[in-house]
N, C-alpha and C positions, 0 to 999 in steps of 0.2 A: 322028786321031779326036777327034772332039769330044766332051768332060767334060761331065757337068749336074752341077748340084746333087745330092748322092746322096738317095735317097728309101729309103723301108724297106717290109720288109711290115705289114699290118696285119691283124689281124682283131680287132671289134669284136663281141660276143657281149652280149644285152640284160643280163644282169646286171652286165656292165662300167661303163656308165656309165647315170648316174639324167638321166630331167627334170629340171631346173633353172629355177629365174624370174629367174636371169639371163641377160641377152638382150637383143636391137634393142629390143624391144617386150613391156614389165610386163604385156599381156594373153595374154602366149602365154607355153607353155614351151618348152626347148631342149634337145635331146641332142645334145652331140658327139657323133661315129662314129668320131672316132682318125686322120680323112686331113689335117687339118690339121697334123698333128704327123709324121707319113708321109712327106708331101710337104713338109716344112719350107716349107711356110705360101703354097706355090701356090695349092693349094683346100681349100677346107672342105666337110665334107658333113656336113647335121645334121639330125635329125627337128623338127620345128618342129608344135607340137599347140594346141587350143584350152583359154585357163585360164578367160578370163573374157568375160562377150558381148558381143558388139561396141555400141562405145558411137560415140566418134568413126573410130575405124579407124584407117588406120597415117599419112591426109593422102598429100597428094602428095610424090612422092620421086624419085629417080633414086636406081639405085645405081654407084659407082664401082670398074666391075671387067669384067675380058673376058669373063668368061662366067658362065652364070646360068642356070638352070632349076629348075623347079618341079613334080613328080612328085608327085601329091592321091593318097597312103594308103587314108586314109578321109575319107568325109563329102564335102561343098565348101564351096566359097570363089567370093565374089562382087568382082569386079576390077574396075577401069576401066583399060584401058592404055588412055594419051591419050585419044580422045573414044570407047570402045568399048568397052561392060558387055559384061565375062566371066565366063559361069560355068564353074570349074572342080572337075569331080567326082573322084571317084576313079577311078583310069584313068587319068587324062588328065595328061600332060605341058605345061608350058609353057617356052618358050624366051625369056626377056629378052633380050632386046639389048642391050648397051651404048646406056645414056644414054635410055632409052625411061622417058618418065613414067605414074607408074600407083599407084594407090591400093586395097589391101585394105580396102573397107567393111562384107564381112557377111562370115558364116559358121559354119556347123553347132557343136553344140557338139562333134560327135564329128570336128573335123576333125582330119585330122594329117596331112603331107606332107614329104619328102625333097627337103631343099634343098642344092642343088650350085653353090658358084660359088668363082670363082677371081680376084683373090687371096684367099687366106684369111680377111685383115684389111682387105677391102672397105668402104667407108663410103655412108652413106645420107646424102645430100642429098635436104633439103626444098628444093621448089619450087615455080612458081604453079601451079595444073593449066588446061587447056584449058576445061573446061566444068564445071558443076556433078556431084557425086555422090548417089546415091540414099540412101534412110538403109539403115538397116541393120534385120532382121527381130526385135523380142525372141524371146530364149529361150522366154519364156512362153506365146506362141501356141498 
């Protein structure tokens, strides 16, 4: 039989853990959800929310990790994966791919979205991007 890594239960209850502005990116916040620590550091899943309006956006990136997806809460979010504007509302799932480049440029102020990816301790490479990005909508409109 083959052994894993042992994993635990988890249940993560909203008064467990607060937003935070620590994180990838000082315009958004973060909630861990407790699977990182779970799954001794396979994957992470964490609420990711809007703090402040999109100015430059998150630039092009690639992330370094197997798997990755993006489940929009509330509100949306305006994408570029490689040369193709995405919007994603709420509802709607996306599936990253390994090594696939793409730029968050806009987004609601009421966004928030459940992000899942694996390894836990994933890293963001900046890259060049394919083509130009759109700007992004003020708040104030």
């Amino acid at each position: 039989m083959e052994t894993r890594d042992a994993t635990s239960f988890s249940h993560n209850q909203p008064t467990d853990t607060q937003f935070r502005g620590e994180g990838l990116r000082d315009f958004f916040e973060y909630r861990d959800l407790g699977i990182a620590s779970a799954t001794n550091g396979r994957v992470i899943a964490q609420l990711v929310r809007a703090k402040n309006a999109p100015e430059d956006g998150t630039g092009w990136h690639v992330h370094e990790a197997e798997f990755h997806i993006v489940y929009m809460l509330k509100g949306w979010a305006r994408f570029m994966y490689e040369d193709k504007e995405t919007l994603v509302r709420a509802g709607d799932c996306v599936h990253q791919n390994p090594g696939i480049r793409h730029y968050l440029f806009d987004y609601s102020k009421d966004m928030e979205y459940l992000e899942v990816v694996g390894p836990a301790d994933f890293k963001s490479v900046e890259v060049a991007g394919p083509c130009e990005v759109p700007a992004p909508n003020p708040w104030n409109r």
